[in-house]
PyMOL Python script that loads the backbone (N, CA, C, O; Angstrom):
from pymol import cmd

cmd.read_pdbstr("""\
ATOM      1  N   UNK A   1       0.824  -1.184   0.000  1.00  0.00           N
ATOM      2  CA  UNK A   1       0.000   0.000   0.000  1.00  0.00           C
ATOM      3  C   UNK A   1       0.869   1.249   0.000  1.00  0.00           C
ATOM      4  O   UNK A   1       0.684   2.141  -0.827  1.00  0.00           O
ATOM      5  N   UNK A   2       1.776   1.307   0.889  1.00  0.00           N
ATOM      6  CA  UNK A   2       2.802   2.311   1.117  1.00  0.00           C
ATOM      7  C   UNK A   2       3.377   2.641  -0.222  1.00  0.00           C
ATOM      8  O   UNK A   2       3.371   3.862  -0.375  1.00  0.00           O
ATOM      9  N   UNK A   3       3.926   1.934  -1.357  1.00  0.00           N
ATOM     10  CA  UNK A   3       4.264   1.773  -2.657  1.00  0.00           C
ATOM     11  C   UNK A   3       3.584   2.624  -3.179  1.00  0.00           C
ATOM     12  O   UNK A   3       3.974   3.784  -3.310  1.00  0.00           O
ATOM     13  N   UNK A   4       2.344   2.162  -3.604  1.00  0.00           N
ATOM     14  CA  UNK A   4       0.940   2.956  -4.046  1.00  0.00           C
ATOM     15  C   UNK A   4       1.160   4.318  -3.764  1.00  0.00           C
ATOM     16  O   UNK A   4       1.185   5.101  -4.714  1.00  0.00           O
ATOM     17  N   UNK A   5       1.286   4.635  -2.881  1.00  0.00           N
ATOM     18  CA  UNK A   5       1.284   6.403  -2.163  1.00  0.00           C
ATOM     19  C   UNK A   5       2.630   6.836  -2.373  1.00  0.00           C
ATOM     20  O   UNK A   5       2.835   7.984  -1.981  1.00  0.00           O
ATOM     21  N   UNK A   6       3.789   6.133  -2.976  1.00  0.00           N
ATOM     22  CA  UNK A   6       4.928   6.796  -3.615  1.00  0.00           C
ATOM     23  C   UNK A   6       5.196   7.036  -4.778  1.00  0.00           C
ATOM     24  O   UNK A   6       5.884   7.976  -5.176  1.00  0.00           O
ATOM     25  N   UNK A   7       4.578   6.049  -5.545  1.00  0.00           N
ATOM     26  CA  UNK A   7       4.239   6.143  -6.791  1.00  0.00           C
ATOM     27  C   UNK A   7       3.525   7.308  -7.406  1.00  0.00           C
ATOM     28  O   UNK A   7       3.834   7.957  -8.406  1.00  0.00           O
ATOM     29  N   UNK A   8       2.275   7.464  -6.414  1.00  0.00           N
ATOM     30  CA  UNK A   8       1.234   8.221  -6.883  1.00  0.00           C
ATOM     31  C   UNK A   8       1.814   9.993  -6.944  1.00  0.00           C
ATOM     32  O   UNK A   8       1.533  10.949  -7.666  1.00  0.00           O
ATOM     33  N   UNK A   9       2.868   9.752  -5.624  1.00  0.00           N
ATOM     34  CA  UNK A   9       3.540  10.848  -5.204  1.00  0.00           C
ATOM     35  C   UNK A   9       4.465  11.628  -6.821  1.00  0.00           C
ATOM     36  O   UNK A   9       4.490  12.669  -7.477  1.00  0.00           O
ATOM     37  N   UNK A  10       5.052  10.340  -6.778  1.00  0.00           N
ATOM     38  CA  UNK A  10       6.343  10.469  -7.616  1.00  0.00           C
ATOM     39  C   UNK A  10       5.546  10.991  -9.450  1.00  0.00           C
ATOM     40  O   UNK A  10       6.139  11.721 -10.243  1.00  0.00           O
ATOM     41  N   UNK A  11       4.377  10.472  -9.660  1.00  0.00           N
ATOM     42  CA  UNK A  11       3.318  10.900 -10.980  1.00  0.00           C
ATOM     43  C   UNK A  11       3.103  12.380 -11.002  1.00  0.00           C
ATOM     44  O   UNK A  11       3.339  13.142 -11.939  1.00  0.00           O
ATOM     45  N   UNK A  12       2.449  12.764  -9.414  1.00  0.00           N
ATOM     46  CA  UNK A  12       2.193  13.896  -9.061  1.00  0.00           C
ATOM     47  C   UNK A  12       3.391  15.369  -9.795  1.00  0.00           C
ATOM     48  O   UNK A  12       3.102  16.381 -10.434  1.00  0.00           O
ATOM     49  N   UNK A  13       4.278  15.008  -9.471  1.00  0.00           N
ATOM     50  CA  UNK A  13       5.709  15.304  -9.260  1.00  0.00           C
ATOM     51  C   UNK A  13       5.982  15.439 -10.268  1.00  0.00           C
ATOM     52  O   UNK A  13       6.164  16.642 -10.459  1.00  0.00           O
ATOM     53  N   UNK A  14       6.142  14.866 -11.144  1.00  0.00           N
ATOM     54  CA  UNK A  14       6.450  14.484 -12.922  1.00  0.00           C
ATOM     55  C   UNK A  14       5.529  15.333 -13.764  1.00  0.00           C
ATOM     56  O   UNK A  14       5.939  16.142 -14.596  1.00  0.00           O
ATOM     57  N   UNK A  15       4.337  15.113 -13.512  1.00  0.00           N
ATOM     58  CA  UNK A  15       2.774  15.927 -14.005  1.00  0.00           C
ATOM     59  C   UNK A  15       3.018  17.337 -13.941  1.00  0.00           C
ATOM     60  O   UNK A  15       2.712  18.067 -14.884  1.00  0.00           O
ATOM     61  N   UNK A  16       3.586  17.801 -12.815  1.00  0.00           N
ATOM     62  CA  UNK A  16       3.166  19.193 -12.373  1.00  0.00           C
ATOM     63  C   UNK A  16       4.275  20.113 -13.521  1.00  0.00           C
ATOM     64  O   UNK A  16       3.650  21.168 -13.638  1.00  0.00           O
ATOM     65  N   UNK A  17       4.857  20.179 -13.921  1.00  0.00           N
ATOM     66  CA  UNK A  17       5.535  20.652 -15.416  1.00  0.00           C
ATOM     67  C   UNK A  17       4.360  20.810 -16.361  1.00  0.00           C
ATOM     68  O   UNK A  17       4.078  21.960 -16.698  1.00  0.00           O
ATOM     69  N   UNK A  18       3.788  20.012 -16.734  1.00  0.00           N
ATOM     70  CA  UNK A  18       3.085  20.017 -17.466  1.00  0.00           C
ATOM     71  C   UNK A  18       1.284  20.713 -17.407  1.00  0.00           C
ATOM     72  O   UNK A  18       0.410  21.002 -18.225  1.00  0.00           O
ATOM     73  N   UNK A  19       1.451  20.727 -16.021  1.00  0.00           N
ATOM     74  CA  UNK A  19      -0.126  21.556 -15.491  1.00  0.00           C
ATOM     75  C   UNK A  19       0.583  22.699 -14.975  1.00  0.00           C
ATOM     76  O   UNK A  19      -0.226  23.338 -14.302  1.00  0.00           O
ATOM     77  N   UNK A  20       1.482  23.147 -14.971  1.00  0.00           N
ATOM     78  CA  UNK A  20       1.540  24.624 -14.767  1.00  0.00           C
ATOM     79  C   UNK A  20       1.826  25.539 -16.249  1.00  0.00           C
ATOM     80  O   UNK A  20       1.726  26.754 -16.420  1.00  0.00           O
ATOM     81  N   UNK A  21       2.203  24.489 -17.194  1.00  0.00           N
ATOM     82  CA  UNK A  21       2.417  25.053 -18.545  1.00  0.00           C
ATOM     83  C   UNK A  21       0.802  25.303 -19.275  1.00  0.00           C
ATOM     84  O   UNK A  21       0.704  25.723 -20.429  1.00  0.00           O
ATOM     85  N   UNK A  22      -0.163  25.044 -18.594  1.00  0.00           N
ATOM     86  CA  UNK A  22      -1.569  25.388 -19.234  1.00  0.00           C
ATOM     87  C   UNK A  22      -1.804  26.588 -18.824  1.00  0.00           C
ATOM     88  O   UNK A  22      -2.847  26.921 -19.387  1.00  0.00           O
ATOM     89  N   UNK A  23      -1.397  27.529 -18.092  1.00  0.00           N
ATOM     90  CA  UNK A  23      -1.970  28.418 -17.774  1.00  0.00           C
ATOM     91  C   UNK A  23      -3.260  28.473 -17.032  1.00  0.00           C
ATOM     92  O   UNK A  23      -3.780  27.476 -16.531  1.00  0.00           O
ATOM     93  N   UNK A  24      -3.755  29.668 -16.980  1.00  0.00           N
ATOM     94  CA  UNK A  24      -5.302  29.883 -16.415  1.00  0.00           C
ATOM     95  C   UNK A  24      -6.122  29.496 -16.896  1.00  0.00           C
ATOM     96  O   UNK A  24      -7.168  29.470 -16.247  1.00  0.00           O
ATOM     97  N   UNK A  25      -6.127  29.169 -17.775  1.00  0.00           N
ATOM     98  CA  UNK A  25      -7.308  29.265 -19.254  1.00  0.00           C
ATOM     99  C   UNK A  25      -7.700  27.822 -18.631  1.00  0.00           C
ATOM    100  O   UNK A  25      -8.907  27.791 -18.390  1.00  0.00           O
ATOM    101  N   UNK A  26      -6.952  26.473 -18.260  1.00  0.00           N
ATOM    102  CA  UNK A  26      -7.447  25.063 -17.527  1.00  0.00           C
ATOM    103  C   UNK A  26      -7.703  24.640 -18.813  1.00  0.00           C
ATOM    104  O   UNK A  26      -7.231  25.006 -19.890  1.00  0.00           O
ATOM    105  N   UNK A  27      -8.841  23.491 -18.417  1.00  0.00           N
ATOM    106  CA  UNK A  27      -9.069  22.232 -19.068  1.00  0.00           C
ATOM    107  C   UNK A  27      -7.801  21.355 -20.208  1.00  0.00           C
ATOM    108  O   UNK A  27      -6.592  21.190 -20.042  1.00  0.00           O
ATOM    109  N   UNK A  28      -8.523  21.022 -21.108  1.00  0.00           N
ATOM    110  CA  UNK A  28      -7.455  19.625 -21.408  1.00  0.00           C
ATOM    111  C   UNK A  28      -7.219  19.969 -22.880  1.00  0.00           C
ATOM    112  O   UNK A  28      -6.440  19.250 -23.505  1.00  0.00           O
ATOM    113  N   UNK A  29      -7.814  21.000 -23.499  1.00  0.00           N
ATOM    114  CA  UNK A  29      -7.436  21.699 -24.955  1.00  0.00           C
ATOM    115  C   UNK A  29      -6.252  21.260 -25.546  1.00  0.00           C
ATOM    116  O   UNK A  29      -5.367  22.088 -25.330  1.00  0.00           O
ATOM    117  N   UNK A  30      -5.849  20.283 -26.217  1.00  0.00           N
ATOM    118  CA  UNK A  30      -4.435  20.591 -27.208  1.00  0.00           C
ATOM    119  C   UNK A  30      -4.256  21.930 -27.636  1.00  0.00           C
ATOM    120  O   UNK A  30      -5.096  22.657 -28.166  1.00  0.00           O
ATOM    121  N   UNK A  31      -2.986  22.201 -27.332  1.00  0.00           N
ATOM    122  CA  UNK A  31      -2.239  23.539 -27.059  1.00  0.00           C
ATOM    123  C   UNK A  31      -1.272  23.749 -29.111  1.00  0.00           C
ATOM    124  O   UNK A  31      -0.846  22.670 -29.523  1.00  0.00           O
ATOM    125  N   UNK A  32      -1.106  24.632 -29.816  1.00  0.00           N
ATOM    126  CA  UNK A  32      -0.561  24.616 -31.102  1.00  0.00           C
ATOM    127  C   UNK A  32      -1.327  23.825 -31.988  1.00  0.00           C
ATOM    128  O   UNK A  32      -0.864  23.569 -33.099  1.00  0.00           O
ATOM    129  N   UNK A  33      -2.254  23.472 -31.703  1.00  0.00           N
ATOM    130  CA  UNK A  33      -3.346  22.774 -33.410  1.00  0.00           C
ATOM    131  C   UNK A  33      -2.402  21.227 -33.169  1.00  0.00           C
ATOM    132  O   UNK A  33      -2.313  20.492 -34.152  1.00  0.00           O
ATOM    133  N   UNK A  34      -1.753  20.807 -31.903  1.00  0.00           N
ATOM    134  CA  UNK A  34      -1.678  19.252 -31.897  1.00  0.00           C
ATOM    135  C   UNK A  34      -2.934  18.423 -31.438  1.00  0.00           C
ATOM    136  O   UNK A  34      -3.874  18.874 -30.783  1.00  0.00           O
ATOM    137  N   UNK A  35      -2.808  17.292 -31.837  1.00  0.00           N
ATOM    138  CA  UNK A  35      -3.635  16.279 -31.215  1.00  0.00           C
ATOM    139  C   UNK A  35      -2.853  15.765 -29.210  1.00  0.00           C
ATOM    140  O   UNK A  35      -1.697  15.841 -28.793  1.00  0.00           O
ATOM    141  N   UNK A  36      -3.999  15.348 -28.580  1.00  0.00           N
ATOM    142  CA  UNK A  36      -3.412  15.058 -27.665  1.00  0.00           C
ATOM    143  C   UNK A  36      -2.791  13.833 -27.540  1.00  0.00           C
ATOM    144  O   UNK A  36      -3.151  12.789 -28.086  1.00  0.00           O
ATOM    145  N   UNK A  37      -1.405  14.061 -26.461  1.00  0.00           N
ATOM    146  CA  UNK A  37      -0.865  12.585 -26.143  1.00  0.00           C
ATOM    147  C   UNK A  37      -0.732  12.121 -24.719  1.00  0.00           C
ATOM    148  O   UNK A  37      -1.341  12.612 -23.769  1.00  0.00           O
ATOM    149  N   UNK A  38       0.076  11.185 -24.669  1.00  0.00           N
ATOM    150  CA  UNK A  38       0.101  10.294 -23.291  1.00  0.00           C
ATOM    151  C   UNK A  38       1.251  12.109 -22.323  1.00  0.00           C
ATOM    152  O   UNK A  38       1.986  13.057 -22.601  1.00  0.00           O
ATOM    153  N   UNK A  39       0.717  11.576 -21.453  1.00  0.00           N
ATOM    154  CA  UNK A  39       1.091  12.679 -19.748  1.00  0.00           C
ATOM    155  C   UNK A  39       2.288  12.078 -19.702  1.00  0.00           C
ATOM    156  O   UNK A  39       2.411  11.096 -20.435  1.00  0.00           O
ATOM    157  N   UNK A  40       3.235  12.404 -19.021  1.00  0.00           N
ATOM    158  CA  UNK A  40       4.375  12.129 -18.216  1.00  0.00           C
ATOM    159  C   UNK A  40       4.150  11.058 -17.514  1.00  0.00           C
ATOM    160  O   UNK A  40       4.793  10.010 -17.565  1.00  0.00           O
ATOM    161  N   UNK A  41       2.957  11.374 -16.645  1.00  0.00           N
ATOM    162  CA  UNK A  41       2.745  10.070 -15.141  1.00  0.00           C
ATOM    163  C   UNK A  41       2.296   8.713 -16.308  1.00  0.00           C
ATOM    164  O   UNK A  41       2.644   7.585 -15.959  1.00  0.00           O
ATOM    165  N   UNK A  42       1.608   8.847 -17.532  1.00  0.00           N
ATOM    166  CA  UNK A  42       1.067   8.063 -18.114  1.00  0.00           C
ATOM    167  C   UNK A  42       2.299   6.814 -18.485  1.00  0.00           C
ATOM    168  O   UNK A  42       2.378   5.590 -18.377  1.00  0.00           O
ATOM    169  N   UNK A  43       3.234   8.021 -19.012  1.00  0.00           N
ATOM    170  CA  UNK A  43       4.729   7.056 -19.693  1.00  0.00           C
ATOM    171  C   UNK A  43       5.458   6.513 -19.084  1.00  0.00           C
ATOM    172  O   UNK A  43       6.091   5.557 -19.531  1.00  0.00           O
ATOM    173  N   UNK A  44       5.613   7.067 -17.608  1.00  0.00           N
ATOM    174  CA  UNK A  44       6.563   6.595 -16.448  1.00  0.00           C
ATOM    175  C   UNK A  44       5.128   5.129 -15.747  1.00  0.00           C
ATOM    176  O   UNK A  44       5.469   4.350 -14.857  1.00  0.00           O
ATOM    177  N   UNK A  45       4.039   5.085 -16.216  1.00  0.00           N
ATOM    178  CA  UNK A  45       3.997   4.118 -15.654  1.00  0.00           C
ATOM    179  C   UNK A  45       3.459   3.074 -16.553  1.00  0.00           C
ATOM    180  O   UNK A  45       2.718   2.186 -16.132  1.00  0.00           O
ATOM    181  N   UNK A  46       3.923   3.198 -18.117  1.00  0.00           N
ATOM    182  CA  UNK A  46       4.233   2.224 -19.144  1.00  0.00           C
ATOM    183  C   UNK A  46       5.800   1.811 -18.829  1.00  0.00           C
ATOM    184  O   UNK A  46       6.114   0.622 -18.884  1.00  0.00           O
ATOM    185  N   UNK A  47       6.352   2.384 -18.641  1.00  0.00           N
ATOM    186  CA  UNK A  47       7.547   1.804 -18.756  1.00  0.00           C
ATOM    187  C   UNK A  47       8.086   1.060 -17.438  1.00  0.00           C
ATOM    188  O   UNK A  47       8.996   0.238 -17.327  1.00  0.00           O
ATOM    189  N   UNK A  48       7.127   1.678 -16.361  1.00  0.00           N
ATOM    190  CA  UNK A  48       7.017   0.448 -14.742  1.00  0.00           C
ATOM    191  C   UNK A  48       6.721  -0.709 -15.537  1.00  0.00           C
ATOM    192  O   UNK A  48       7.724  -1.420 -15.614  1.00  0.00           O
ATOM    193  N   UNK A  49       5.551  -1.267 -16.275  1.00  0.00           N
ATOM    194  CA  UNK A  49       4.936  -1.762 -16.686  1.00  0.00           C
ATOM    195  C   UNK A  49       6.299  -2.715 -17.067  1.00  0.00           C
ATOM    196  O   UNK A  49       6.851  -3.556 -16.358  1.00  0.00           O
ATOM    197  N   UNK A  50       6.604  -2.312 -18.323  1.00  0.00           N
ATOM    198  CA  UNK A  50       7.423  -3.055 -19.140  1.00  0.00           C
ATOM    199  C   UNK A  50       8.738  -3.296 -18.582  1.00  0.00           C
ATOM    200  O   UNK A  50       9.292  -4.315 -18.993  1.00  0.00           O
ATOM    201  N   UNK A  51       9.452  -2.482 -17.612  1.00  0.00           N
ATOM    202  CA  UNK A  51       9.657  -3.255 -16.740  1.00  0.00           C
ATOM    203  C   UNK A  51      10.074  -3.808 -15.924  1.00  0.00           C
ATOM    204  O   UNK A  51      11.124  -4.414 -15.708  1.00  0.00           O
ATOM    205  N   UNK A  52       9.030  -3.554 -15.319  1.00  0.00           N
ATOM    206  CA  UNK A  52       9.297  -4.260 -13.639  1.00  0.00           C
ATOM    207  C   UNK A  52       9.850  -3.156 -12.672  1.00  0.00           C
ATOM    208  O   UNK A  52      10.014  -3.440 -11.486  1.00  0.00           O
ATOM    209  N   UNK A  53      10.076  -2.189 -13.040  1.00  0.00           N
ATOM    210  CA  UNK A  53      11.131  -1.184 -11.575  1.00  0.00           C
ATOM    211  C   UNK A  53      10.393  -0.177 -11.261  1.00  0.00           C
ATOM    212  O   UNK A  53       9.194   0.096 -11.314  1.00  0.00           O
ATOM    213  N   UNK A  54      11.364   0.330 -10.918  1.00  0.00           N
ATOM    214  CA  UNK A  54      10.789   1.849 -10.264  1.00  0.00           C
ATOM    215  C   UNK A  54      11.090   2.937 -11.447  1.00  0.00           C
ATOM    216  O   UNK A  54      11.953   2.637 -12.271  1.00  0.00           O
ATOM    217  N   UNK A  55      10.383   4.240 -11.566  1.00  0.00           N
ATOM    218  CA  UNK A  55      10.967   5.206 -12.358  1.00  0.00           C
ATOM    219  C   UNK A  55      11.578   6.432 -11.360  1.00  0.00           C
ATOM    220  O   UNK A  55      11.607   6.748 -10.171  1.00  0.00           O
ATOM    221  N   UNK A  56      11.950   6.801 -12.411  1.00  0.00           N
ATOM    222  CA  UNK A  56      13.533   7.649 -11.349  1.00  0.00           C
ATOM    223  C   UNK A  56      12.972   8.831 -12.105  1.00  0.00           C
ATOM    224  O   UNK A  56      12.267   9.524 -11.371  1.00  0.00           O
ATOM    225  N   UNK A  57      13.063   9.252 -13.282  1.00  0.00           N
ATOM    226  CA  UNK A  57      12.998  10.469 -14.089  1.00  0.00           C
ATOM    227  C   UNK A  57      12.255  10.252 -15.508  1.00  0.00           C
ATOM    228  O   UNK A  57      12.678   9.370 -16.256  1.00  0.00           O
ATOM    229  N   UNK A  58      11.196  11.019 -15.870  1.00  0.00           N
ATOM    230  CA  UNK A  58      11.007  11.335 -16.851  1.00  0.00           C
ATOM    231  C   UNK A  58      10.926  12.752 -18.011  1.00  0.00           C
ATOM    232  O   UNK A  58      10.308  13.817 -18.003  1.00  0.00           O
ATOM    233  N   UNK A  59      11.738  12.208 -18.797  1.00  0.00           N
ATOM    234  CA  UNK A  59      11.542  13.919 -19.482  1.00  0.00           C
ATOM    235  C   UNK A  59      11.335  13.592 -21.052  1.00  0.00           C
ATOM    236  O   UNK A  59      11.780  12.599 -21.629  1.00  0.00           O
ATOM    237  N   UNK A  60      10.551  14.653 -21.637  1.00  0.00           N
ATOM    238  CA  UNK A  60      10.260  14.617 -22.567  1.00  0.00           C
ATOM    239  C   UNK A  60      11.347  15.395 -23.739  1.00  0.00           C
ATOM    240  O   UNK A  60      12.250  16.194 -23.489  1.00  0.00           O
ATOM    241  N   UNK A  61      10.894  14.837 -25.133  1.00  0.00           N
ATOM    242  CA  UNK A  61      12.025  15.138 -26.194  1.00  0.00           C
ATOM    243  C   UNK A  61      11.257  13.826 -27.624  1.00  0.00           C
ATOM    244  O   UNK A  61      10.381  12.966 -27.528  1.00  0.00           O
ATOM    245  N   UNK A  62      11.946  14.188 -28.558  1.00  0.00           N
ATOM    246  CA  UNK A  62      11.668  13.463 -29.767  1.00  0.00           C
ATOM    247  C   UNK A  62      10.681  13.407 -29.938  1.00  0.00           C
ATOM    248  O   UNK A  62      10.569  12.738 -30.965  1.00  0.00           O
ATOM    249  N   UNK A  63       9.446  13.773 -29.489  1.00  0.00           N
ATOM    250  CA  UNK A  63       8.135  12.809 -29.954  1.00  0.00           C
ATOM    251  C   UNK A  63       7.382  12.179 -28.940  1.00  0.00           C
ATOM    252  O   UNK A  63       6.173  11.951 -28.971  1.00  0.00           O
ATOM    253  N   UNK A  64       8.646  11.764 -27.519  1.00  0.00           N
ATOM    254  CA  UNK A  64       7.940  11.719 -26.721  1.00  0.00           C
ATOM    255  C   UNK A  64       8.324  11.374 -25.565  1.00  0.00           C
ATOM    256  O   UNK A  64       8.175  12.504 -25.100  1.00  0.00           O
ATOM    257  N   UNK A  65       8.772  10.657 -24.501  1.00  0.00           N
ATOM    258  CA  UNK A  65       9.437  10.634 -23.272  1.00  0.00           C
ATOM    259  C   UNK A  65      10.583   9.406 -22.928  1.00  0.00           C
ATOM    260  O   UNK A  65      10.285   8.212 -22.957  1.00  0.00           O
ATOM    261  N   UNK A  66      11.901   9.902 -22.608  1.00  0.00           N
ATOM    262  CA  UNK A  66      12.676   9.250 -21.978  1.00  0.00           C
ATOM    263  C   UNK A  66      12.663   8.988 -20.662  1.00  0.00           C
ATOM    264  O   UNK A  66      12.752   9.993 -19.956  1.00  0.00           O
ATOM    265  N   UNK A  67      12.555   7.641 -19.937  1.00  0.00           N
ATOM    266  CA  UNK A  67      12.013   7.434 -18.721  1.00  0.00           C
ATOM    267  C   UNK A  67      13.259   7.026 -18.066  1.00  0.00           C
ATOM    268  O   UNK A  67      13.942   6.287 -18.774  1.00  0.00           O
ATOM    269  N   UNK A  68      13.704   7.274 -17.019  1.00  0.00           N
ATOM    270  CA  UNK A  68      14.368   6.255 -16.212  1.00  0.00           C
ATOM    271  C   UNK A  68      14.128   5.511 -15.501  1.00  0.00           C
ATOM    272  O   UNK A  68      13.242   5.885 -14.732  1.00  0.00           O
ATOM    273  N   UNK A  69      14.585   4.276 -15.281  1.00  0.00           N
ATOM    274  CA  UNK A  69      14.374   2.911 -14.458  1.00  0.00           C
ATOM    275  C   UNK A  69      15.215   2.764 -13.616  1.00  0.00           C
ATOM    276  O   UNK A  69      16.267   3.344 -13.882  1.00  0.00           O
ATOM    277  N   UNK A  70      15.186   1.977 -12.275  1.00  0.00           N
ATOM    278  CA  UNK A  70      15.943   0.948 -12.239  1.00  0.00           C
ATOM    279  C   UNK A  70      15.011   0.132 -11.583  1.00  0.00           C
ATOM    280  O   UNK A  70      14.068   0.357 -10.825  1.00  0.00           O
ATOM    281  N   UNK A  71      15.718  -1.274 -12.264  1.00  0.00           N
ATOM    282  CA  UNK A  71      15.205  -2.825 -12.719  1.00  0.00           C
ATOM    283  C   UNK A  71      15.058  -3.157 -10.985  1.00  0.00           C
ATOM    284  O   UNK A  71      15.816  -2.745 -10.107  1.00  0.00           O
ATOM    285  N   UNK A  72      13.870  -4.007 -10.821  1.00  0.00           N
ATOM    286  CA  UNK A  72      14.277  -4.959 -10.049  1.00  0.00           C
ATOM    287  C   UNK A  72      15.740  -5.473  -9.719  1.00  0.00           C
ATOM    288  O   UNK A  72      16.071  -5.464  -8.534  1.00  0.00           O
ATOM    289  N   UNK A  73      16.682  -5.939 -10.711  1.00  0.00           N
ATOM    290  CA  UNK A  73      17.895  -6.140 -10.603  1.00  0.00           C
ATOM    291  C   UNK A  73      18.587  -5.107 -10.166  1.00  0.00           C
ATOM    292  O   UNK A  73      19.489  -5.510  -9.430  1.00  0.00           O
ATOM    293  N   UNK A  74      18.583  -4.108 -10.264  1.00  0.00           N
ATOM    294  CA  UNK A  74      19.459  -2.711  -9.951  1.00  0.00           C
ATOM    295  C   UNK A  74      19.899  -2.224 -10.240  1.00  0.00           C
ATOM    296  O   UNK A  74      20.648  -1.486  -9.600  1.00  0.00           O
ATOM    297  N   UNK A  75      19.718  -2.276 -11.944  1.00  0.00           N
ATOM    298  CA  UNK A  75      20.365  -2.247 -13.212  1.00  0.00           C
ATOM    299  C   UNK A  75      19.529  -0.615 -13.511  1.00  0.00           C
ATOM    300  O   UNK A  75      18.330  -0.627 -13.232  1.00  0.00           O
ATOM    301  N   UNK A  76      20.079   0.684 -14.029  1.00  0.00           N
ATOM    302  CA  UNK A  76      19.518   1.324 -14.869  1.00  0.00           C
ATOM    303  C   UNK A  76      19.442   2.097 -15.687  1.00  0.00           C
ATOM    304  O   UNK A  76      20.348   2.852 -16.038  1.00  0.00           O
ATOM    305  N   UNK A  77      18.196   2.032 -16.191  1.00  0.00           N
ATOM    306  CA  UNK A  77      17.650   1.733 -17.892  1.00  0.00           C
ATOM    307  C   UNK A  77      16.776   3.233 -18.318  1.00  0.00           C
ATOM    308  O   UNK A  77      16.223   4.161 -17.727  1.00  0.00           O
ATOM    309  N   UNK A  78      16.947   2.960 -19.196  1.00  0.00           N
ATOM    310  CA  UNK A  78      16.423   4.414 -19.773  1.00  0.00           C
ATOM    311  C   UNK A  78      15.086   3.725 -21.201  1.00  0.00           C
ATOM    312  O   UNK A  78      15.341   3.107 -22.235  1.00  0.00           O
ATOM    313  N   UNK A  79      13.985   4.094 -20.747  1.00  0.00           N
ATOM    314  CA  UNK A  79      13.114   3.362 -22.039  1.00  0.00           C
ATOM    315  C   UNK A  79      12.228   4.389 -22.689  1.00  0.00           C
ATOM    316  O   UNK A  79      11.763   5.183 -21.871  1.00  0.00           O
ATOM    317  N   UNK A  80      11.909   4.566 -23.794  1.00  0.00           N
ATOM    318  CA  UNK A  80      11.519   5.936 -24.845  1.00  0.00           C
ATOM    319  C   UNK A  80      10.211   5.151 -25.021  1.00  0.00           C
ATOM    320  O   UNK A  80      10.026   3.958 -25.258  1.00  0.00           O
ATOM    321  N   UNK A  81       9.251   6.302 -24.812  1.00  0.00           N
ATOM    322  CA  UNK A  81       7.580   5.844 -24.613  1.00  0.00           C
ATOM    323  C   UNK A  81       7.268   7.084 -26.065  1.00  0.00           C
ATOM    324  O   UNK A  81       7.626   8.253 -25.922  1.00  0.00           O
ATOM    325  N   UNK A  82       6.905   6.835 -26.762  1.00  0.00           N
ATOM    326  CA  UNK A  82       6.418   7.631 -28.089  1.00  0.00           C
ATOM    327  C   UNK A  82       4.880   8.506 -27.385  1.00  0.00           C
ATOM    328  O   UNK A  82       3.913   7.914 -26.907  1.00  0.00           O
ATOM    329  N   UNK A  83       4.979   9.491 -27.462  1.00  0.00           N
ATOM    330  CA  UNK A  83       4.154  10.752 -27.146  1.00  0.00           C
ATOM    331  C   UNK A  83       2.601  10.414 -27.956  1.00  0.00           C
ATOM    332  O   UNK A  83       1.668  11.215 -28.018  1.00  0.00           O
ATOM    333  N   UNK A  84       2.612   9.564 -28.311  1.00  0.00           N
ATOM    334  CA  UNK A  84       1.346   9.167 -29.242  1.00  0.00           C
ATOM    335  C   UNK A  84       0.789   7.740 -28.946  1.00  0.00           C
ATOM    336  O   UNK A  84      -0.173   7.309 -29.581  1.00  0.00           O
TER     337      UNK A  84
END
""", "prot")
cmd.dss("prot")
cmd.show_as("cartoon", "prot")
cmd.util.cbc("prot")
cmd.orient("prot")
């Protein structure tokens, strides 16, 4: 359970870049005539997914987000989640 509430922490955390870049104006509008894509918290927890660890850092670039890991093993990994 404790996990859960660090995780959720650590999404929070990652997200907030991205909700202070909307301004006042709010809601969920694609911003420049783009279509919308996957969130930060969304990609960092595809790439928990795939796998298996914790995420350390996510930042965006190319198209769409470089995540950091480390593995269950203790190994870490860097995995690119496409913005689409």
């Amino acid at each position: 359970m404790q996990r859960k509430h660090f995780l959720f922490a650590c999404f929070i955390l990652l997200a907030a870049p991205a909700w202070a870049d909307r301004g006042r104006g709010g809601g969920d509008a694609p911003q420049g005539g783009q279509s919308r894509g996957i969130t930060p918290a969304q990609a960092g927890e595809m790439a928990r997914r795939q796998t298996g660890g914790r995420v350390l850092a996510v930042t965006a670039g190319d198209g769409g987000y470089r995540v950091k890991v480390l593995t269950p093993q203790g190994e870490v990994r860097y995995v690119f989640v496409p913005g689409r």
